[in-house]
DSSP file (Angstrom, degrees, kcal/mol; ACC not computed):
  #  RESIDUE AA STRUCTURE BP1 BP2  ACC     N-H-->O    O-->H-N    N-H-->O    O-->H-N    TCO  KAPPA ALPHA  PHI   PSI    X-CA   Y-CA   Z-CA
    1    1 A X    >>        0   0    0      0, 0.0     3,-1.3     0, 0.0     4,-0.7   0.000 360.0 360.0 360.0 -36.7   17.1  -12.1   -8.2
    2    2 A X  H 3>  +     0   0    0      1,-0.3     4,-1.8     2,-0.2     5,-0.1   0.689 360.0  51.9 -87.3 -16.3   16.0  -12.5   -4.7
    3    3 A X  H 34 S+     0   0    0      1,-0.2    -1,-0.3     2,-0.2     4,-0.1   0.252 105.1  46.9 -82.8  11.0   17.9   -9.1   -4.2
    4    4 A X  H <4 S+     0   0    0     -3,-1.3     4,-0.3     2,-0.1    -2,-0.2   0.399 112.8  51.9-137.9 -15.8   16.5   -7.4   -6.5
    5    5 A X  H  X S+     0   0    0     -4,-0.7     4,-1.9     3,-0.1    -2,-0.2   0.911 115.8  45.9 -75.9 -70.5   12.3   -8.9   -5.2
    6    6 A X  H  X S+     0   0    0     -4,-1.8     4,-1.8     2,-0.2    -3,-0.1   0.936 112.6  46.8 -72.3 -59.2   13.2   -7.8   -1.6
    7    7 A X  H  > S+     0   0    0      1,-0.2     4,-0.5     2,-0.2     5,-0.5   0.996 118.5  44.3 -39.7 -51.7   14.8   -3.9   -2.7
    8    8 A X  H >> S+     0   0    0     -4,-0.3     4,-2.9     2,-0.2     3,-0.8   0.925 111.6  55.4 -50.9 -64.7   11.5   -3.4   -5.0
    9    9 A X  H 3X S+     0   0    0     -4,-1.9     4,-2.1     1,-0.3    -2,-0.2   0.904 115.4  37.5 -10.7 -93.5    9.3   -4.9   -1.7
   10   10 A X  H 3< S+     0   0    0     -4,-1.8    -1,-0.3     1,-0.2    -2,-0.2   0.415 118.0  50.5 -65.7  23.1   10.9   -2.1    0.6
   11   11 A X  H XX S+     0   0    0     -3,-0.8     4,-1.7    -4,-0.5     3,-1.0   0.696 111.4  47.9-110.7 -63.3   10.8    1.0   -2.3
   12   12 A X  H 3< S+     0   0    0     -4,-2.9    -2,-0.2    -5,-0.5    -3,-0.2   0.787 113.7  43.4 -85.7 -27.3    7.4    0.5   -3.2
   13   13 A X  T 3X S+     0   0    0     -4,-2.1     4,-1.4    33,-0.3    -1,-0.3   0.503 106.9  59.2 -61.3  -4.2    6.0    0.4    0.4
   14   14 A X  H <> S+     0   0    0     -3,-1.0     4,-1.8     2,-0.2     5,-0.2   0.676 113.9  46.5 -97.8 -33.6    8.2    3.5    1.5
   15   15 A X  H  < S+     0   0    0     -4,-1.7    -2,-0.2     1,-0.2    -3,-0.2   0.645 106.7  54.2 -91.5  12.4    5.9    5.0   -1.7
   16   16 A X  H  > S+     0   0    0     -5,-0.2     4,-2.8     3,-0.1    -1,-0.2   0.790 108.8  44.4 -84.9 -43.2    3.1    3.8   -0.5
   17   17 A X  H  < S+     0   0    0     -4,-1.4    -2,-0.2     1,-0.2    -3,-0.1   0.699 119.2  47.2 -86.6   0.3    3.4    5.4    3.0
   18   18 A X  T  X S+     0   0    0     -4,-1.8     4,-1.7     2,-0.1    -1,-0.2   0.554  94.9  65.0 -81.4   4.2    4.4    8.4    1.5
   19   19 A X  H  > S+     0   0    0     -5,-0.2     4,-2.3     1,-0.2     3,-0.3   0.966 109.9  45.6 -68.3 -48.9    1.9    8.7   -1.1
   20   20 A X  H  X S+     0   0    0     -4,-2.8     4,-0.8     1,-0.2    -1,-0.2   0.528 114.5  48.1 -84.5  12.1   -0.5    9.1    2.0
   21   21 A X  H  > S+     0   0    0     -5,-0.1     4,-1.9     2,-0.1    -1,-0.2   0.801 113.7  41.9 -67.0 -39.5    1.8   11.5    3.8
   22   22 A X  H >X S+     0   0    0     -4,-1.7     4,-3.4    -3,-0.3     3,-0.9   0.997 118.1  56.0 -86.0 -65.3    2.3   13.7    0.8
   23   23 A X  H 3X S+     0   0    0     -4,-2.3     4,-1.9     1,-0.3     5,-0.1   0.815 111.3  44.6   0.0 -92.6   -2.0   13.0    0.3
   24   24 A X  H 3X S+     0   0    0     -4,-0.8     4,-1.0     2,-0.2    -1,-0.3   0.676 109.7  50.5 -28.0 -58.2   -2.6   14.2    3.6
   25   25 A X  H <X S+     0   0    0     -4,-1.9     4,-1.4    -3,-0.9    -2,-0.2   0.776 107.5  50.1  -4.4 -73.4   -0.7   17.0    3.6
   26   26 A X  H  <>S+     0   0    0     -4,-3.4     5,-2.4     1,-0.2     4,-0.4   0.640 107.7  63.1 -90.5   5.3   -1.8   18.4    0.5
   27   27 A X  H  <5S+     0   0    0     -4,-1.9     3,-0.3    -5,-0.4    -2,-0.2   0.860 109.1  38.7 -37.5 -60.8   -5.5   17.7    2.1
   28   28 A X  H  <5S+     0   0    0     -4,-1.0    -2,-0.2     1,-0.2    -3,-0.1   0.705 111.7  56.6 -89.1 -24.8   -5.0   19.9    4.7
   29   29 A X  T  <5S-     0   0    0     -4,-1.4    -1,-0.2     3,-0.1    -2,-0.2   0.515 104.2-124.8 -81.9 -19.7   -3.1   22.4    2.6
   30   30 A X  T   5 +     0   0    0     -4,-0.4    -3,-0.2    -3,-0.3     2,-0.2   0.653  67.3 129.5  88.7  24.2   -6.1   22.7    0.1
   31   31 A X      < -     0   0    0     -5,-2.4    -1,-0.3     1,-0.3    -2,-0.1  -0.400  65.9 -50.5-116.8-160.2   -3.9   21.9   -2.7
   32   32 A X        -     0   0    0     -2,-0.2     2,-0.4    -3,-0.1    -1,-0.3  -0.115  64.0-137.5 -68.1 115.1   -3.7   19.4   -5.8
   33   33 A X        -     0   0    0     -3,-0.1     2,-1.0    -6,-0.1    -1,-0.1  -0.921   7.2-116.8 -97.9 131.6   -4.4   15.7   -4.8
   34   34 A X        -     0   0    0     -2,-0.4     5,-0.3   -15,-0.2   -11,-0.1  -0.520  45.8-112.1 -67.9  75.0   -3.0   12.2   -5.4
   35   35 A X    >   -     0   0    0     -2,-1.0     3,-2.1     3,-0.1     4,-0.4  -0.034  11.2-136.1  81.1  12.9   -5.4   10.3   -6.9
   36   36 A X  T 3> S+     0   0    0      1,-0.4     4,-2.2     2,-0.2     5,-0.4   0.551 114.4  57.3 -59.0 -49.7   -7.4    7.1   -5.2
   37   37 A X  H 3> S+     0   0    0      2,-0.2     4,-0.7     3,-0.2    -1,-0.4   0.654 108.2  46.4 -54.0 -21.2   -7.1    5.3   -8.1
   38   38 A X  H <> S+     0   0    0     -3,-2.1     4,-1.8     2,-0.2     5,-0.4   0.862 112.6  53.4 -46.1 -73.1   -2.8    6.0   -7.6
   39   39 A X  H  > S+     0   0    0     -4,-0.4     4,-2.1     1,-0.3     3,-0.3   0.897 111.7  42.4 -39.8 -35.1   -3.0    4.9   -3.8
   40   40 A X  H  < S+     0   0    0     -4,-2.2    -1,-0.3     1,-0.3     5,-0.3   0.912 115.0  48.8-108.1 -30.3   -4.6    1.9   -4.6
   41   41 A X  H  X S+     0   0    0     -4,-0.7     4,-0.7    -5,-0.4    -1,-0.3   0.687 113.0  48.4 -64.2  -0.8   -2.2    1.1   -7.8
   42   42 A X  H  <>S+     0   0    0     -4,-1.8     5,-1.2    -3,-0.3    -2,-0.2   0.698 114.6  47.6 -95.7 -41.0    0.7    1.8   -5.7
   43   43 A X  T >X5S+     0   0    0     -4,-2.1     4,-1.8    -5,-0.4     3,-1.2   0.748 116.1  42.8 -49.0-112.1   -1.3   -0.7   -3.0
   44   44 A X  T 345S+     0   0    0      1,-0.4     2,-2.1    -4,-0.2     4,-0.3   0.325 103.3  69.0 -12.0 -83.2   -1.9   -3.5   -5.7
   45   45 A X  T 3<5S-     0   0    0     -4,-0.7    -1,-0.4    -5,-0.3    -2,-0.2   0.375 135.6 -86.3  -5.6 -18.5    1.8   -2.9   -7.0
   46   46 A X  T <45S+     0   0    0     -2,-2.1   -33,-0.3    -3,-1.2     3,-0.2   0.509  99.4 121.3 102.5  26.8    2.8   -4.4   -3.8
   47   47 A X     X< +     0   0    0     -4,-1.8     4,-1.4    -5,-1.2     3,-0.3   0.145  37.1 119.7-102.2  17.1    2.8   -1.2   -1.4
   48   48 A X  H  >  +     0   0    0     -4,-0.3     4,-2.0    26,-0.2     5,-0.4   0.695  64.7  50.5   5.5 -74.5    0.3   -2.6    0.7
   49   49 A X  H  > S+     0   0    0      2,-0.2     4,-1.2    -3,-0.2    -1,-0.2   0.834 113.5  47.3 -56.0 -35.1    2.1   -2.7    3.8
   50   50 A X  H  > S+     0   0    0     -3,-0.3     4,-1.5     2,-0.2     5,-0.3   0.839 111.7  55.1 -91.3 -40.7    3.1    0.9    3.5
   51   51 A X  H  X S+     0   0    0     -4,-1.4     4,-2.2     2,-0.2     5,-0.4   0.891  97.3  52.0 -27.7 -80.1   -0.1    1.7    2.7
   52   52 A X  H  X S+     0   0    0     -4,-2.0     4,-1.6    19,-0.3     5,-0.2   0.892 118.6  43.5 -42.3 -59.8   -2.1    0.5    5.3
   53   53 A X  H >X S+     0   0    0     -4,-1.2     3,-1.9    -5,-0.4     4,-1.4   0.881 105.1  60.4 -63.7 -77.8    0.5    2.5    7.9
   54   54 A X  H 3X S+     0   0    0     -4,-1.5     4,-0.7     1,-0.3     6,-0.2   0.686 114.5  32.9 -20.4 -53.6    0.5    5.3    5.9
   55   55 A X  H 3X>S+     0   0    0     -4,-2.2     4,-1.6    -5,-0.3     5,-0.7   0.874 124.2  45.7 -83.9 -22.4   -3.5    5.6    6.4
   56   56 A X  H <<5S+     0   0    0     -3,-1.9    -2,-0.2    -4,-1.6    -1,-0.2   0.998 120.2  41.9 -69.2 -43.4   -3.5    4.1   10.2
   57   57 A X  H  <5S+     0   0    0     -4,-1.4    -2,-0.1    -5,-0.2    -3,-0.1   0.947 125.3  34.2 -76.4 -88.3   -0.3    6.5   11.1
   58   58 A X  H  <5S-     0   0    0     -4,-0.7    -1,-0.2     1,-0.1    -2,-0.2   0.353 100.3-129.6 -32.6 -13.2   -1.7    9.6    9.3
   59   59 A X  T  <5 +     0   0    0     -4,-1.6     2,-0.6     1,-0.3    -3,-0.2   0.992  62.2 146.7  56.8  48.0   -5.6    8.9   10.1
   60   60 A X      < +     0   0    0     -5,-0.7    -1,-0.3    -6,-0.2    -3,-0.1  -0.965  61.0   6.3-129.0 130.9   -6.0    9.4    6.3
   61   61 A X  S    S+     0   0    0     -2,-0.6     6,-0.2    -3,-0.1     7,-0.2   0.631  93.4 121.0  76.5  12.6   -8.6    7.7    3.9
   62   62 A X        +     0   0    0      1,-0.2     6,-0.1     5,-0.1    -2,-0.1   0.768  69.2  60.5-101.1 -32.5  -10.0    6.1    7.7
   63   63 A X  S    S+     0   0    0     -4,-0.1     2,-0.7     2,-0.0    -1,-0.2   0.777  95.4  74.6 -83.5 -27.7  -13.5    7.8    6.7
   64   64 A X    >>  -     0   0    0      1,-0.1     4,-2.5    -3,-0.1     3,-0.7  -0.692  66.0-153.8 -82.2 115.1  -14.0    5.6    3.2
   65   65 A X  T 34 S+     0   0    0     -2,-0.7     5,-0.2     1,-0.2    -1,-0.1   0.511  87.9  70.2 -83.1  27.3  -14.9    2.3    3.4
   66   66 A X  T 3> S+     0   0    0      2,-0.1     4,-1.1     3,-0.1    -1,-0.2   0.900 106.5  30.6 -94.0 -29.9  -13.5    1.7    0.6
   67   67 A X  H <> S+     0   0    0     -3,-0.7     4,-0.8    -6,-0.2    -2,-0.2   0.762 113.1  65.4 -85.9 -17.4  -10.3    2.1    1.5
   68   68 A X  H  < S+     0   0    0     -4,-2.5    -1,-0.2    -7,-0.2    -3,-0.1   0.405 122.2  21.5 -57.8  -5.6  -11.0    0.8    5.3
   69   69 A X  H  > S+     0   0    0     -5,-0.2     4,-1.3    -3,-0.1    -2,-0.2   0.495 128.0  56.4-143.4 -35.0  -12.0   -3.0    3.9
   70   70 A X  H  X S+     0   0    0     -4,-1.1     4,-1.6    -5,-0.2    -3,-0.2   0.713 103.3  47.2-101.4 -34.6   -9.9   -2.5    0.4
   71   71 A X  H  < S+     0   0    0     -4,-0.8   -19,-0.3    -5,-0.2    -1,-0.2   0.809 116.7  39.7 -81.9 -21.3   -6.7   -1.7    1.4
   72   72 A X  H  > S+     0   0    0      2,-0.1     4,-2.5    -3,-0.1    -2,-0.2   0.547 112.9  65.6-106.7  -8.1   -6.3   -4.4    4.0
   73   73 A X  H  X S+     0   0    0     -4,-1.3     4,-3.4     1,-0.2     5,-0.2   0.958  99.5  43.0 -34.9 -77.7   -8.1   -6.4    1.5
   74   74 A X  H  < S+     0   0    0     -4,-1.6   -26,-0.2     2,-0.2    -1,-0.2   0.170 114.4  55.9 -84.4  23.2   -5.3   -6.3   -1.2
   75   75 A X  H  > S+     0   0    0     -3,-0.2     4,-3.5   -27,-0.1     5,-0.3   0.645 112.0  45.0 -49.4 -77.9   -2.7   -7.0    1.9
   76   76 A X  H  X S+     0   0    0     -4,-2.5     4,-1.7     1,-0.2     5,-0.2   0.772 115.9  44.4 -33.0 -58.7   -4.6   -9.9    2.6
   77   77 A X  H >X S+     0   0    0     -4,-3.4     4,-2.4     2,-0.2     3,-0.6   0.963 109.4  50.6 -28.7 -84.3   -4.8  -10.8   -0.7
   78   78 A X  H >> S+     0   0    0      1,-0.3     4,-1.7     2,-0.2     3,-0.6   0.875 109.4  56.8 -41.3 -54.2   -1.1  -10.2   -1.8
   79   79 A X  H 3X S+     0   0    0     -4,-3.5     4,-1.8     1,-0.2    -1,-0.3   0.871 108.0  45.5 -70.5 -15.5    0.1  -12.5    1.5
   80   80 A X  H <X S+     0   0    0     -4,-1.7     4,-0.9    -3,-0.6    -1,-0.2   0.706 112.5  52.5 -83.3 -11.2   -2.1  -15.8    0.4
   81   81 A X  H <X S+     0   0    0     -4,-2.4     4,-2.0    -3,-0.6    -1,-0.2   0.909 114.2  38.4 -72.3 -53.1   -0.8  -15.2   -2.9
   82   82 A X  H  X S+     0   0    0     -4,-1.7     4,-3.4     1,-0.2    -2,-0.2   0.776 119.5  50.0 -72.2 -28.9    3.2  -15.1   -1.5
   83   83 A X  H  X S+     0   0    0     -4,-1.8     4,-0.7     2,-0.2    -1,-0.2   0.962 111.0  52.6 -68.4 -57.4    2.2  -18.0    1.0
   84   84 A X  H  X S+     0   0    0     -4,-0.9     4,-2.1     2,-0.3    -2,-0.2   0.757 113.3  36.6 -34.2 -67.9    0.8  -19.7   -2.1
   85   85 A X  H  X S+     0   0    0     -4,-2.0     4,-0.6     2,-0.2    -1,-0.2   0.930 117.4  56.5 -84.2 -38.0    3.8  -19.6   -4.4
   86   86 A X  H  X S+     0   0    0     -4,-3.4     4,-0.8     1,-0.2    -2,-0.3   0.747 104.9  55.4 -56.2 -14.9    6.3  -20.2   -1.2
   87   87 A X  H >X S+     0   0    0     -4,-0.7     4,-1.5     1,-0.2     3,-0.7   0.954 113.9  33.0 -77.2 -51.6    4.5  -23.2   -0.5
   88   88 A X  H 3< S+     0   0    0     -4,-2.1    -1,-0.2     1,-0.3    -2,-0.2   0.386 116.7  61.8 -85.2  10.9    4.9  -24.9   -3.9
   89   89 A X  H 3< S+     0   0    0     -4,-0.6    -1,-0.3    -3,-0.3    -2,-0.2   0.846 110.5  33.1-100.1 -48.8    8.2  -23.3   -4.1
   90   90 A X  H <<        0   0    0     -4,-0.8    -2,-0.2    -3,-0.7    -3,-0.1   0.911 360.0 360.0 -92.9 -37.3    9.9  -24.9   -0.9
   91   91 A X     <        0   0    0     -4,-1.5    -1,-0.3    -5,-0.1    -3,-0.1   0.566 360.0 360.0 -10.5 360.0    7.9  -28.2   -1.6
């Protein structure tokens, strides 16, 4: 199980920081865009981490504050949650 938490972990942050490559990209390219409301279910979904590089590395989404306060938001979030259930877990 604990192998199958950690694979999902590192999948869904490698699509998070390429959902705002691919983003970016097609920004600059004038074409057909991904969504905010995707980026930030792909965050919530626990793509957070990739997320948050994805816009720091790519300087993408950096001009909204919604995703400037909201993205490191639901990070924040997501670790007091994991802290939360590891504490009563190891207890």
């Amino acid at each position: 199980m604990m192998n199958f938490i950690i694979a999902y972990v590192i999948i869904i942050n490698i699509i998070g920081l390429l959902s705002m490559f691919i983003d970016k990209y097609r920004a600059i390219k004038n074409k057909w865009r991904i969504p905010e409301k995707t980026l930030f279910l792909i965050a919530i979904l626990g793509g957070s981490i990739g997320s948050n590089i994805g816009m720091r590395l790519f300087r993408h989404k950096t001009k909204h504050w919604y995703f400037v306060f909201g993205m490191p938001a639901i990070l924040i979030i997501q670790l007091v949650i994991i802290s939360l259930v590891l504490g009563k877990y190891y207890r």
